[in-house]
C-alpha positions as CSV (number, residue, x, y, z in Angstrom):
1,X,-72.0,36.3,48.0
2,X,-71.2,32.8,49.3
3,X,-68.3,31.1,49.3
4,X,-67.1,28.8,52.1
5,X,-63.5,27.8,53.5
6,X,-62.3,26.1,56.4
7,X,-64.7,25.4,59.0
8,X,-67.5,26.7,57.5
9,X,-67.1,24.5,54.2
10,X,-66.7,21.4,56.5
11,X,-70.1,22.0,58.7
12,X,-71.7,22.8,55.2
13,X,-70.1,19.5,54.0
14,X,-71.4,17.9,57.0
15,X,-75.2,19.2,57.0
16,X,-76.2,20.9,53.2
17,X,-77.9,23.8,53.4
18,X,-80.8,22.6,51.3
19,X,-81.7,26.1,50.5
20,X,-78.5,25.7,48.1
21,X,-78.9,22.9,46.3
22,X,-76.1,24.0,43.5
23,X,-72.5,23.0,45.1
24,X,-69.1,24.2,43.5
25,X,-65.9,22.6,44.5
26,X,-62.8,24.0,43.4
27,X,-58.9,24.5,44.8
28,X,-55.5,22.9,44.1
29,X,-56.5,20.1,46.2
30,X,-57.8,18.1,43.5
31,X,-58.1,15.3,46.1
32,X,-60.3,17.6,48.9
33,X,-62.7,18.3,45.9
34,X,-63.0,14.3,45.2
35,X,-63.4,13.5,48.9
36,X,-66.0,16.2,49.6
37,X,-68.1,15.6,46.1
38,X,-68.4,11.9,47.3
39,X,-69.8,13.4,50.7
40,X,-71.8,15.4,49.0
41,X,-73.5,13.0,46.8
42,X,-73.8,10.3,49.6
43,X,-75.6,12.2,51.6
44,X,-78.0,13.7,48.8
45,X,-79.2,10.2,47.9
46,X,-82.0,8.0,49.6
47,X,-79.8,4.8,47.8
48,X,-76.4,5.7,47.2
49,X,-76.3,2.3,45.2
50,X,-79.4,3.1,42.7
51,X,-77.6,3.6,39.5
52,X,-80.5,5.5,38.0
53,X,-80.4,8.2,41.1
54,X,-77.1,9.7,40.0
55,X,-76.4,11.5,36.2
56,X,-72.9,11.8,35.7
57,X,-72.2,15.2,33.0
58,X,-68.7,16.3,31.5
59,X,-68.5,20.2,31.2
60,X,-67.4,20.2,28.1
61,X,-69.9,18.4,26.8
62,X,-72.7,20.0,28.4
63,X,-71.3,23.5,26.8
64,X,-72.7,22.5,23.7
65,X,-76.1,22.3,25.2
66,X,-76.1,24.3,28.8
67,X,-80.0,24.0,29.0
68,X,-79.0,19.8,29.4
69,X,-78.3,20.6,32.6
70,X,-81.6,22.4,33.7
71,X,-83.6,19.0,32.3
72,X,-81.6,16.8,34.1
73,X,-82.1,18.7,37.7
74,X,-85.4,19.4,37.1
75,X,-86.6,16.0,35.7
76,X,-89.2,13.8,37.7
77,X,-87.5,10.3,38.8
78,X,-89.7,7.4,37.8
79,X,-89.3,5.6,41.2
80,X,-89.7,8.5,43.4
81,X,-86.6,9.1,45.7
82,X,-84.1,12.4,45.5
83,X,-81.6,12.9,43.1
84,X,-78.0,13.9,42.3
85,X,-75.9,15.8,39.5
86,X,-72.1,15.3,39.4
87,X,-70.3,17.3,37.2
88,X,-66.7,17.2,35.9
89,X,-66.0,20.8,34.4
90,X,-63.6,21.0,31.7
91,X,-62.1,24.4,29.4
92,X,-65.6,24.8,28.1
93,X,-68.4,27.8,29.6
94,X,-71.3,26.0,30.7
95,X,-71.9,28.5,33.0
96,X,-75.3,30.1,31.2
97,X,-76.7,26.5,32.3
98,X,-75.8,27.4,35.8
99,X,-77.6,30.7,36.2
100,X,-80.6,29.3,34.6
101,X,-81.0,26.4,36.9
102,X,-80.4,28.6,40.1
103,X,-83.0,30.7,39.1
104,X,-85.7,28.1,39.4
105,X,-83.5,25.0,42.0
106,X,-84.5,21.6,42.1
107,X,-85.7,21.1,45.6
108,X,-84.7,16.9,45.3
109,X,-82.1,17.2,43.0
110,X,-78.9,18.2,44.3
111,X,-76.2,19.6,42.0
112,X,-72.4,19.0,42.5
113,X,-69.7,20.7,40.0
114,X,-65.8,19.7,40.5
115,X,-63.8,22.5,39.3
116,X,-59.9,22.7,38.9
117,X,-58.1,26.0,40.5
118,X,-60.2,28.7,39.3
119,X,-59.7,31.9,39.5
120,X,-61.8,34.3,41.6
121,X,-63.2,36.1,38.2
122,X,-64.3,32.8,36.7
123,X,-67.6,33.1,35.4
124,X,-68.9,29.8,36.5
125,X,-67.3,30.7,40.2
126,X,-68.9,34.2,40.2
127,X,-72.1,32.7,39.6
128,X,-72.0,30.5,42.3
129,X,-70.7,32.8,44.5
130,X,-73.3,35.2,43.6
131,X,-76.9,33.1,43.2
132,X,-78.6,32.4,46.5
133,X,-79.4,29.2,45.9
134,X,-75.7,28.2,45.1
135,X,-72.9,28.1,47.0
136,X,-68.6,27.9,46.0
137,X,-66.7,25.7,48.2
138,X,-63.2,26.1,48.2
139,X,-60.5,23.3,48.6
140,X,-56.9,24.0,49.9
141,X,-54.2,21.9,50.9
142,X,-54.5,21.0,54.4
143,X,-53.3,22.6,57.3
144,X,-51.3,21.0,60.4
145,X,-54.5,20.7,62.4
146,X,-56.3,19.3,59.5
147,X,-53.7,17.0,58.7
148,X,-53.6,16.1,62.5
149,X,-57.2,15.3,62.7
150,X,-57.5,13.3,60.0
151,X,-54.6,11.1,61.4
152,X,-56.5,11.0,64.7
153,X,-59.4,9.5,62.7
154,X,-57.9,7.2,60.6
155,X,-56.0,5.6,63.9
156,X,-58.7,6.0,65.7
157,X,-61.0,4.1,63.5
158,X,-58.1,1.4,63.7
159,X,-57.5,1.4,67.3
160,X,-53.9,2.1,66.7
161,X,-51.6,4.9,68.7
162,X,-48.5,6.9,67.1
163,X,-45.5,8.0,68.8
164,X,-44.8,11.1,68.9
165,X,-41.5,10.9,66.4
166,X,-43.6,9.1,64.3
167,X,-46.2,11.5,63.8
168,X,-44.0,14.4,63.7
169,X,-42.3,12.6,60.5
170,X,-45.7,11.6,59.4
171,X,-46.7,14.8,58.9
172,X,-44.0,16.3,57.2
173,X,-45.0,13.9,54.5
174,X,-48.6,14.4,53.7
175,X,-50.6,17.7,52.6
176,X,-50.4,18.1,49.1
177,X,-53.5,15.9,48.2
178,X,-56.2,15.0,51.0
179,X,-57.3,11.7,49.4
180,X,-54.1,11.0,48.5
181,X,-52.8,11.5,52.4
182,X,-55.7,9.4,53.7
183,X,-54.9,6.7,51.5
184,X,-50.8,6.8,53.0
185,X,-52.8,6.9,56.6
186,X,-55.1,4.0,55.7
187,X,-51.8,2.0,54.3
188,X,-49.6,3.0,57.7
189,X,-52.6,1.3,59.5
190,X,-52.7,-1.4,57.8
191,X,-49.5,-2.3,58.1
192,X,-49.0,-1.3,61.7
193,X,-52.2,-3.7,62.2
194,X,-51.6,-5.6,65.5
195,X,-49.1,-3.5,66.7
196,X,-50.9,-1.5,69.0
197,X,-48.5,1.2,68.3
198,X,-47.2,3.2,64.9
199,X,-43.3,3.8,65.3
200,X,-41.2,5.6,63.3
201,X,-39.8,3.1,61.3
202,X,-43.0,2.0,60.5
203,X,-43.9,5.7,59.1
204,X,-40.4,5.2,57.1
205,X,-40.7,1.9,55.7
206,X,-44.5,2.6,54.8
207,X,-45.5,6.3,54.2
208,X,-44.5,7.9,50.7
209,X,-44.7,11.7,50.0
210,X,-48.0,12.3,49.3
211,X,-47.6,15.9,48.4
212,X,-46.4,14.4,45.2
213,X,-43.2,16.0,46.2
214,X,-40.4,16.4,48.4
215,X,-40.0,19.1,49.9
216,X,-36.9,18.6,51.6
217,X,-35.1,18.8,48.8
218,X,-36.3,22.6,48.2
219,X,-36.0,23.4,52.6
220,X,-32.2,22.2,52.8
221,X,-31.2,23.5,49.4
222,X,-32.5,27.4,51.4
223,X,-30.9,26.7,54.8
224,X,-27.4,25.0,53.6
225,X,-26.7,28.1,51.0
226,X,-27.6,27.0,47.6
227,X,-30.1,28.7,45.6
228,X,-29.6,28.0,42.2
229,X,-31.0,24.6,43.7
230,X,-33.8,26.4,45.1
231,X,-34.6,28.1,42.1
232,X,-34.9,24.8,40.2
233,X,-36.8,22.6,42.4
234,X,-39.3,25.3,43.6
235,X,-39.7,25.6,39.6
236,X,-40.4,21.5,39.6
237,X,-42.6,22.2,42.8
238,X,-44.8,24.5,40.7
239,X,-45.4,22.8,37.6
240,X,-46.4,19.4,39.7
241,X,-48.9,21.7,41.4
242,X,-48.0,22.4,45.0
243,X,-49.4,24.7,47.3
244,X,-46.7,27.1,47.9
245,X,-48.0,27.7,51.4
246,X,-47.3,23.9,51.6
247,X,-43.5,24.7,51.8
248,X,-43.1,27.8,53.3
249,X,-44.9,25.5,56.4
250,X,-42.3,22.6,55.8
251,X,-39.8,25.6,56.0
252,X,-41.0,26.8,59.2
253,X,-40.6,23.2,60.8
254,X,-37.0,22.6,60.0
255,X,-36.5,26.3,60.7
256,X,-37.6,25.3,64.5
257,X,-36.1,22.3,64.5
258,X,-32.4,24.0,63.6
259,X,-33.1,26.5,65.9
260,X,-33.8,24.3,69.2
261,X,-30.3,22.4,68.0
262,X,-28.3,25.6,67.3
263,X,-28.7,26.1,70.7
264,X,-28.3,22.9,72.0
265,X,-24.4,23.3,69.9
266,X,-24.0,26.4,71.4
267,X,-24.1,25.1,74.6
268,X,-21.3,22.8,73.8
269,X,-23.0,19.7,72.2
270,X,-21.6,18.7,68.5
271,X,-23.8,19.1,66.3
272,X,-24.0,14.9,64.8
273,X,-24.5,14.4,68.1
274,X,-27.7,17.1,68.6
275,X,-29.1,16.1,65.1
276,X,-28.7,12.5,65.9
277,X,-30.6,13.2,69.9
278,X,-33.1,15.9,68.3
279,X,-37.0,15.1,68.6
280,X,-38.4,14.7,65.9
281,X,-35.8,12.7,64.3
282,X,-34.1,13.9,61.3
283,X,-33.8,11.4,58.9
284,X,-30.3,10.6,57.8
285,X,-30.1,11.7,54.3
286,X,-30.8,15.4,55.6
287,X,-27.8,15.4,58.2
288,X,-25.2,16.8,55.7
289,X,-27.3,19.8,54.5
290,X,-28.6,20.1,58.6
291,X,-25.0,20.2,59.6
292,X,-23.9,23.0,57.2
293,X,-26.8,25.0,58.3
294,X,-26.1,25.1,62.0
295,X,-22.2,25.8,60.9
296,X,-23.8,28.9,58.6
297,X,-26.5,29.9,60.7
298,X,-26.4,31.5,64.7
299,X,-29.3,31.0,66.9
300,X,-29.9,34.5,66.4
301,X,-30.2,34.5,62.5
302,X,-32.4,31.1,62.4
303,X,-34.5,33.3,64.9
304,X,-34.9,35.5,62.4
305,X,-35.2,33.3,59.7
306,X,-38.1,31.8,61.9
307,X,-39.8,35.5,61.8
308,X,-39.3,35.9,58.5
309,X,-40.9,32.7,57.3
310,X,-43.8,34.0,59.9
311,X,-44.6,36.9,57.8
312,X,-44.6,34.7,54.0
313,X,-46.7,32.4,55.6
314,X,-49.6,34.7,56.3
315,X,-48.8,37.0,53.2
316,X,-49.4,33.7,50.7
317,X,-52.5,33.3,52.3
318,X,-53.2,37.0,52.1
319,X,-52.4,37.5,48.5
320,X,-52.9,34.0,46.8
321,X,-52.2,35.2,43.2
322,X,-48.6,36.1,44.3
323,X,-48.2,33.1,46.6
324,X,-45.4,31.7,44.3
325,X,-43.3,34.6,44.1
326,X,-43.5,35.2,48.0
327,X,-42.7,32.0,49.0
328,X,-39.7,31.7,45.9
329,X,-38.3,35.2,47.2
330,X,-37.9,34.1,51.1
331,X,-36.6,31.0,50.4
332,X,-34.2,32.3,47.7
333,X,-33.1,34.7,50.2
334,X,-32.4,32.2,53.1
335,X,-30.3,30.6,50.4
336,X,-28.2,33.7,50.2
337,X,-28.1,34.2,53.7
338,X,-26.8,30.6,54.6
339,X,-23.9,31.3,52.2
340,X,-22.2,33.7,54.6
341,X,-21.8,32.4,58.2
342,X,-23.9,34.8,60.7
């Protein structure tokens, strides 16, 4: 059974097994599966520009004839050259097609499948995962360092450096989507061209959430006590198709960032004065809800808190199917602790 994740679907992206000519992407990050079909297909090509080396098929279509798909990998190009399949899968089974062609795989024709967020006993996924000449790719929302490297290439590629404010805002906003998040890197650079350096208020006056939503709304709603706000914006969250480990990491940021200022208060400091002097810097419209969680919350609770969203973080990953409810039930119950002052 093979199916790929992390670092071993991006060296697989990088250099195709070509033993495993049939490729299924699939995940919630509908952007991930674009960018690394693209790659795919680019590198499967001798002309990435001959119009006649590509076939584009819709699933749906091809449902209605499955055995389309074996005559299309396995027909003979009339100029020579290797080959390339892109399919778009839809609500219809095509999936007989599948296990027909990876019994007998093209050997210069090389098969890419775009799938939504399947489930693991999807048929078309279970025969992918299951033929050896196939392989099941799957696409998640990125992680910190995967959102740090690819802002390290993008500026890179630009010549450009980021402050370190900058790029802690910066990556509070991008993560939903990958192509979506490179695109909000690529217009940062571009507008930061010539500068040498990307500041802060370049990230604010640029950058729009590209996780389609924000989650800050959700994260101050839990630590200022109010979860009937919670409730309904995590609801929002899930019908616009966020990850939920997406928030339970934005969570875990502000939760170190209140913590490192509930002590700085503690120590004497008023708290407008440590929100305004914290790194990274809290943008204004969250002071109100920051403030009436450092009044709510000890050092000690937000500690806690801190553990707490420790343990949902690696249980969504754990137990995927239940992500939602996990990450709802801490968050909800944050909410209830923030009501009553610790």
């Amino acid at each position: 059974m093979v199916a790929l994740r992390g670092r071993d679907a991006t060296a697989f992206i990088t250099r195709p097994d070509p033993a495993r000519p049939i490729v299924l992407l699939y995940g919630p990050d509908a952007g991930l599966v674009r960018e690394r079909a693209d790659a795919l297909i680019a590198s499967a090509l001798d002309d990435p520009k001959d119009p006649f080396a590509l076939v584009r098929l819709d699933g749906d279509e091809l449902a209605a004839e499955p055995s389309r798909l074996v005559d299309e990998a396995l027909a003979i190009p009339m100029f020579g050259g290797r080959r390339a399949i892109r399919v778009r899968a839809g609500s219809r089974s095509f999936v007989a097609g599948v296990e027909a062609l990876a019994a007998t795989p093209p050997k210069e024709c090389r098969i890419v499948i775009e799938a939504g967020d399947i489930k693991p006993d999807n048929a078309l996924r279970k025969a992918c995962e299951k033929a050896p000449s196939a392989v099941a790719i799957g696409c998640y929302p990125d992680a910190e360092a995967d959102l740090a490297k690819l802002i390290d290439d993008e500026l890179r590629a630009s010549n450009l450096q980021i402050g370190r404010d900058a790029r802690a805002v910066l990556m509070t906003l991008l993560g939903g989507d990958r192509q979506a998040s490179r695109n909000e890197v690529r217009k940062l650079t571009l507008y930061a061209h010539g500068q040498g350096e990307i500041t802060l208020d370049d990230v604010m006056a640029c950058v729009s959430d590209a996780s389609d939503l924000k989650l800050d709304v959700i994260v101050d709603a839990a630590f200022s006590g109010k979860p009937q706000i919670v409730e309904s914006e995590f609801a929002k969250a899930m019908v616009a198709g966020t990850y939920p480990g997406q928030i339970i990491l934005a969570a875990q940021r502000h939760a170190a960032f209140l913590h490192k200022t509930s002590l700085t208060v503690e120590g004497g400091t008023p708290a407008a004065t440590a929100l305004d002097s914290g790194f990274p810097r809290l943008h204004f419209s969250r002071k109100t809800a920051a403030e009436t969680a450092l009044r709510n919350l000890s050092p000690a609770r937000l500690a806690q808190i801190i553990d707490q969203l420790a343990v949902a973080a690696l249980d969504t990953r754990r137990q995927a199917t239940l992500g939602a409810a996990i990450a709802q039930r801490t968050l909800l119950s944050i909410a209830v602790s923030a009501r009553r002052r610790s």
